[in-house]
N, C-alpha and C positions, 0 to 999 in steps of 0.2 A: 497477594503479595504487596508490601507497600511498596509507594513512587521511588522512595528514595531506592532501594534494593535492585528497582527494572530500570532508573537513569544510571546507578552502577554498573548493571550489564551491559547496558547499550553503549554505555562509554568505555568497557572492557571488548568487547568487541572491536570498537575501531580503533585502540590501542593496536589493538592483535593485527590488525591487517594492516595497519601505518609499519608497523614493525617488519611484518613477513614483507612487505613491497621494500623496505628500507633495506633489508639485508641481501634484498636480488640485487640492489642495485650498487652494494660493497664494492663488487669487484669490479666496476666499471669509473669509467669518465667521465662527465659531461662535457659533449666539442659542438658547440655553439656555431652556427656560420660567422656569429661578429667575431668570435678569435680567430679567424685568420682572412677577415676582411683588409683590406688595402687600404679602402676608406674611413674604417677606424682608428681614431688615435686610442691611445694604450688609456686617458681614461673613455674610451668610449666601449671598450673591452677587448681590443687586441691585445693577445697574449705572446704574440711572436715577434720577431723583427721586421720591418715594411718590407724591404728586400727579400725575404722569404713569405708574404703574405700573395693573398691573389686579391681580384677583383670579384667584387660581387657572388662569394659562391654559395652554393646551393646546398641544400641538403639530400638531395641526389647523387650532387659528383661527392658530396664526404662520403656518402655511403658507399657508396662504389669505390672509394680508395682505400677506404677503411676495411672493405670485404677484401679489397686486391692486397693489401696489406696486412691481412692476417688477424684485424683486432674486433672479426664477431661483431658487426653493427645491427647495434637494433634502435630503430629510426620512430620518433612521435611525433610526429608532424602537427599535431595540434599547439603546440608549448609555445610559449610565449617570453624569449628574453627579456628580463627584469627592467631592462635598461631601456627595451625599448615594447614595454606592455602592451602597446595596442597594437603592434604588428605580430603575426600568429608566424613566425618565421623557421620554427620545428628545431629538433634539435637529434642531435644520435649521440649514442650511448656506445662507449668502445671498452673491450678491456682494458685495465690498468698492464702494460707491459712496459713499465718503464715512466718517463717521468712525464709529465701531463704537457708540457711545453714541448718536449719532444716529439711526441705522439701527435703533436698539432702541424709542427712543420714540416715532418714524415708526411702528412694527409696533402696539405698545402700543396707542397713536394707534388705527389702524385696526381694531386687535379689537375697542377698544371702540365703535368706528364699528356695526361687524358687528352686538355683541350688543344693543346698543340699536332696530335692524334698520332 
C-alpha cells in the first residue's frame, strides 16, 4: 500500500472520532467555573451579572447544582480554561435547556443555595 493511501487513513480515522466526540457534545454547554466567578470581570469571562455570580466556585458545587437542577452533568476535570491555560480548573458539560446565560445563573442560584446549607 503506498504512504500516501495509509496517511489518508489515518487521517480519516481521526476525522471519524473528532466528529462522533463533536456530536455527543451538540446537545450540551460548556459552564466554566470563571462564568459565574465574582472575581471575574465580563472580559475575564463572566457570563452573568456580579450580583447574581458567587465567589470562587468549584466544579463540585456546579456539578452538584447542575445534577439538583435537572441539566445531566458530566464533569472533565482535566480541561484547562483558554483564558487561563496553565490552571487545570475542569469544567461540566450541561444540557442545553434553555439559553446558556441562564442556565449559568440558575447553577450560581443553587451553589449559593447549597453553601448557605
Amino acid at each position: 500500500m503506498p504512504i500516501l493511501e495509509k496517511t489518508k487513513q489515518k487521517v480519516d480515522v481521526i476525522s471519524v472520532i473528532y466528529k462522533v466526540s463533536m456530536l455527543r457534545d451538540r446537545d450540551k454547554y460548556v459552564i466554566w467555573p470563571a462564568y459565574i466567578n465574582k472575581a471575574n470581570s465580563r472580559k475575564g469571562g463572566r457570563i452573568i451579572r456580579k450580583k447574581h455570580s458567587i465567589g470562587s466556585p468549584e466544579v463540585k458545587e456546579i456539578e452538584q447544582a447542575a445534577f439538583e437542577l435537572g441539566f445531566n452533568p458530566i464533569v472533565e476535570k482535566d480541561k484547562k480554561y483558554p483564558k487561563s491555560w496553565w490552571e487545570a480548573s475542569g469544567r461540566v458539560l450541561v444540557d442545553k435547556k434553555g439559553v446558556k446565560s441562564g442556565i449559568a445563573r440558575q447553577i450560581a442560584k443553587k451553589v449559593t443555595q447549597m453553601r448557605k446549607g
